[in-house]
C-alpha positions in Angstrom: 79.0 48.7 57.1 78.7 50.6 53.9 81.2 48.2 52.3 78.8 45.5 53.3 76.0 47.6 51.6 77.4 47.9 48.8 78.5 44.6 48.2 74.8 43.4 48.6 73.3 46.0 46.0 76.2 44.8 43.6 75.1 41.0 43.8 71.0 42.5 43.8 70.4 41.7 47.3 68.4 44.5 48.9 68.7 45.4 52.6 65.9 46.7 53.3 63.8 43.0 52.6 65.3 39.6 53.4 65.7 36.8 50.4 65.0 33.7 51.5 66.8 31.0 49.4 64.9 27.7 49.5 66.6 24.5 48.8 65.1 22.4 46.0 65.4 18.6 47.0 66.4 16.9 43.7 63.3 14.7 42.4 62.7 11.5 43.0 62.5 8.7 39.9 59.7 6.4 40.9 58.7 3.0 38.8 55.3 3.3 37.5 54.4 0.3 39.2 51.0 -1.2 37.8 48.7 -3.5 40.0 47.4 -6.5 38.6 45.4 -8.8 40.5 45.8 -12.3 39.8 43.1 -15.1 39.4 43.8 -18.7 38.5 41.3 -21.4 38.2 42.0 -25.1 38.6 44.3 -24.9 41.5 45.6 -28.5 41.0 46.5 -27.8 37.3 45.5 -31.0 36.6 47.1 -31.7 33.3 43.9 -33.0 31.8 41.9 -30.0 32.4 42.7 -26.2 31.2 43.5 -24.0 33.3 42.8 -20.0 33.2 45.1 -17.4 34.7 43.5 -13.8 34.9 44.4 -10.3 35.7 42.8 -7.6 36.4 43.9 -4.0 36.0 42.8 -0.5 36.3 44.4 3.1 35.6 42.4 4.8 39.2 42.0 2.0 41.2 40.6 4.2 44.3 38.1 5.6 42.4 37.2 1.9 41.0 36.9 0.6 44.3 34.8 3.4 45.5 32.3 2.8 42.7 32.1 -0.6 43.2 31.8 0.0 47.0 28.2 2.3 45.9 26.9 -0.3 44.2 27.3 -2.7 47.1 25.6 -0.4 49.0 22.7 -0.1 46.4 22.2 -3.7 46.2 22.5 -4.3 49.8 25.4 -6.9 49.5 28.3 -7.1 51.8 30.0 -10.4 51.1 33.0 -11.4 48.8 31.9 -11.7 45.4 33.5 -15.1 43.9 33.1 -17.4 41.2 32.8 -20.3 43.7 29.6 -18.8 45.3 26.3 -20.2 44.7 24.5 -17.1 46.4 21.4 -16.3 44.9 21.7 -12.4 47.0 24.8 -11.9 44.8 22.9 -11.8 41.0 21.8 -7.8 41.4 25.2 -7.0 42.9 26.8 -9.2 40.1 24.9 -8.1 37.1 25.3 -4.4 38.4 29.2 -5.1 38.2 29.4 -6.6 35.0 27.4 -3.4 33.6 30.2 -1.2 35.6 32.5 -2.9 34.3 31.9 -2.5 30.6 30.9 1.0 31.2 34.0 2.1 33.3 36.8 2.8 31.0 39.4 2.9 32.9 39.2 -1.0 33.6 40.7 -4.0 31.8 40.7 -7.5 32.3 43.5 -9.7 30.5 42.6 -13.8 30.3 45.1 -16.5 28.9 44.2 -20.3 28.9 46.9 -22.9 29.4 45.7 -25.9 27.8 45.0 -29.2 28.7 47.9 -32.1 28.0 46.8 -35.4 26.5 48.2 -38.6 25.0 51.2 -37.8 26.7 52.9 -40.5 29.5 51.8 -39.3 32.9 55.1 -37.7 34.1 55.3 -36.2 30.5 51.8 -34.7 31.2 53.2 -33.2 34.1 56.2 -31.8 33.1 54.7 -30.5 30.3 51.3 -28.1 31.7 54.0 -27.0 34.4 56.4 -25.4 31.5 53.3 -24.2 29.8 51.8 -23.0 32.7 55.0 -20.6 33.0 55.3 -19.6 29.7 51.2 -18.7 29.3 52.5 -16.0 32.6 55.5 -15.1 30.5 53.5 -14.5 27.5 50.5 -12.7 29.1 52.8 -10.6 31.2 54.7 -9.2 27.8 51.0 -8.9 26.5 49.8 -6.9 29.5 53.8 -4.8 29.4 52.8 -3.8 25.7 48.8 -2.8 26.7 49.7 -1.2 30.0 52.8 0.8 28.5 55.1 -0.5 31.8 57.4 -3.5 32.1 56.6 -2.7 36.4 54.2 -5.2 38.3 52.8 -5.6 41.5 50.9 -8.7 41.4 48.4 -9.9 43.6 47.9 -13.1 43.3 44.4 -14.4 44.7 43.6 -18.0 46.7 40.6 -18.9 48.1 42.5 -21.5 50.5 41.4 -21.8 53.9 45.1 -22.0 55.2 46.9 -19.1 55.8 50.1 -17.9 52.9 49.4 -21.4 51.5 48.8 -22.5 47.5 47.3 -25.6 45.8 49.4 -26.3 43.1 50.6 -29.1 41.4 54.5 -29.5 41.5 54.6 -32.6 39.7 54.7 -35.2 42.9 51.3 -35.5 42.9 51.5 -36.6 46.7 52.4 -32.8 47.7 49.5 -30.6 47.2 50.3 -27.7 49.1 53.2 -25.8 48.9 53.8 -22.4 51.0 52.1 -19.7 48.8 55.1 -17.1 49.3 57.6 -19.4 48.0 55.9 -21.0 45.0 54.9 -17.5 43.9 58.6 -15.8 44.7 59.8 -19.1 42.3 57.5 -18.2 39.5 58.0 -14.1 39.8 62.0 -14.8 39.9 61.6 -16.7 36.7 59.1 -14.4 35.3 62.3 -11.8 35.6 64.9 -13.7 34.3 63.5 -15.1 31.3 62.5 -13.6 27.9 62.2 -9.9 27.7 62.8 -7.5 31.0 60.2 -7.6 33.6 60.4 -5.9 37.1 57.9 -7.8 39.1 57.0 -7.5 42.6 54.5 -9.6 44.8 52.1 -7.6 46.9 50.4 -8.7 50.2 47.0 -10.3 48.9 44.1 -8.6 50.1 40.2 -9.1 48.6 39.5 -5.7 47.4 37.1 -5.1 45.3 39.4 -5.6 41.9 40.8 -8.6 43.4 36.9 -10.3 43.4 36.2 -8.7 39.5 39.6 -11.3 38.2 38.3 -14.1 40.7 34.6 -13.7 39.2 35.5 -13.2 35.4 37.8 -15.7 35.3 36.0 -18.2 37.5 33.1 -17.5 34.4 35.7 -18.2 31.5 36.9 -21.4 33.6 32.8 -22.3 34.0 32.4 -22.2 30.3 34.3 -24.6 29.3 33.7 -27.1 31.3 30.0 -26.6 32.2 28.4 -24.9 35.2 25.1 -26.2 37.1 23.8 -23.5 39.4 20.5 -21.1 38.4 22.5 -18.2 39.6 26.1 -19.2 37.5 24.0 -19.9 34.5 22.3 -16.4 34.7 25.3 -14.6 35.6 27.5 -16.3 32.2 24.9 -15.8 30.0 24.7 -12.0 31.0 28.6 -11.6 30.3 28.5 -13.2 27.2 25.8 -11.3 26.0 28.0 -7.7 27.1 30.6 -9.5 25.4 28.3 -10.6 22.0 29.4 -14.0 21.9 27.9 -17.1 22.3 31.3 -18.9 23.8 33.6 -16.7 25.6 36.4 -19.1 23.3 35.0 -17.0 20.3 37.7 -14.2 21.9 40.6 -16.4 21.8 43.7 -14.3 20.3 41.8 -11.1 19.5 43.6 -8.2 20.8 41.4 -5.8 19.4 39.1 -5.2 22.3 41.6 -4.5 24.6 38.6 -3.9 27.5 38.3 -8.2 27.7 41.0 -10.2 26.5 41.4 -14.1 26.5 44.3 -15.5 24.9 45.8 -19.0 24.5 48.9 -21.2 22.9 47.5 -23.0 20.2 49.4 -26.0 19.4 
């Protein structure tokens, strides 16, 4: 026993308290995935029309969503906030956002244009918005890596397609105009990684969250600008963006990466 003793004040082990030695579990490397939520306009991508893909981002999306959540509770307005809408109950909501949204630093939106293909033979048109249609997601992706500081993605791509996990798009046989939503987006995110500079994208489970609605309403507006829009409350609602935005075409932005809060970019040719 006094062996023992003396053994334990040689190693500085009392014994008259107990040491408890705690294992440290070794730390765990997580990817700094960032969540971008994915709008395109002009499902068809019909190669006579542009086309605008947009994405959304933001550094503390839970506290995002809970402000945007306060001010549908100020202006008394439930429903999904969309482009599409001709809702006249959505204008207070919608102008309240827009201010939010310009105000709320910790928000970004990202919008690239894939242009229209003309004088081209019809197959040619085809083929041709298809290739630029990936390489406008290749070159906004290494845009939004070198903004974000992160080559990790979850995207969230949004539809507004009645049928379940399913995606207009055009895959050049016009006669196919659906195609299962997982698989066309798994075929784009699997080039997306395999092409150009390294990317580590993932898809997440769409879900219309507040964010979600803020990429399908500003680009739904950039999409409505070029080509025209009717509606009291669409007129309004552009004009009040483009005034935040102190330009009298949103196409004024094209290729300016120095407001990083509301970017639109395009190819040029």
């Amino acid at each position: 026993m006094q062996n023992r003793r003396k053994f334990l004040k040689q190693v500085g082990i009392g014994t008259t308290s107990i040491t408890i030695f705690k294992r440290i579990p070794y730390k765990k490397i997580v990817v700094p995935y960032k969540h971008l939520h994915v709008k395109e306009t002009n499902f068809t991508l019909s190669a006579t029309t542009p086309s605008v893909i947009g994405f959304i981002h933001a550094d503390f999306p839970e506290k995002v969503e809970r402000s945007i959540n306060e001010l549908r509770l100020k202006n008394h307005y439930k429903k999904r906030l969309s482009f599409r809408s001709t809702d006249k109950y959505k204008l207070s909501f919608a102008k309240d956002l827009i201010d939010y949204f310009f105000n709320e630093p910790s928000i970004y939106f990202y919008g690239r244009i894939v242009n229209s293909t003309t004088n081209l033979k019809k197959d040619d048109i085809n083929l041709t918005h298809d290739i630029e249609y990936r390489v406008n997601y290749r070159k906004a992706l290494e845009d939004l890596k070198e903004l974000t500081k992160t080559n990790a993605f979850y995207l969230d791509f949004i539809t507004n397609l009645p049928r379940k996990n399913s995606f207009q798009e055009h895959i050049i046989k016009e006669e196919v105009p659906y195609v299962n939503f997982k698989t066309s987006k798994t075929q784009l995110v699997n080039y997306l990684n395999s092409n150009g500079e390294k990317l580590d994208l993932k898809i997440e489970p769409h879900n219309h969250n507040n964010l979600s609605q803020i990429a399908d309403f500003f680009t739904g507006n950039i999409y409505g600008d070029m080509i025209g829009v009717e509606n009291k409350t669409k007129i309004y609602l552009l004009a009040y963006l483009k005034k935040k935005l102190g330009v009298k075409k949103i196409s004024q932005l094209y290729n300016s990466l120095e407001n990083k809060k509301f970017i639109i970019s395009s190819i040029h040719k």
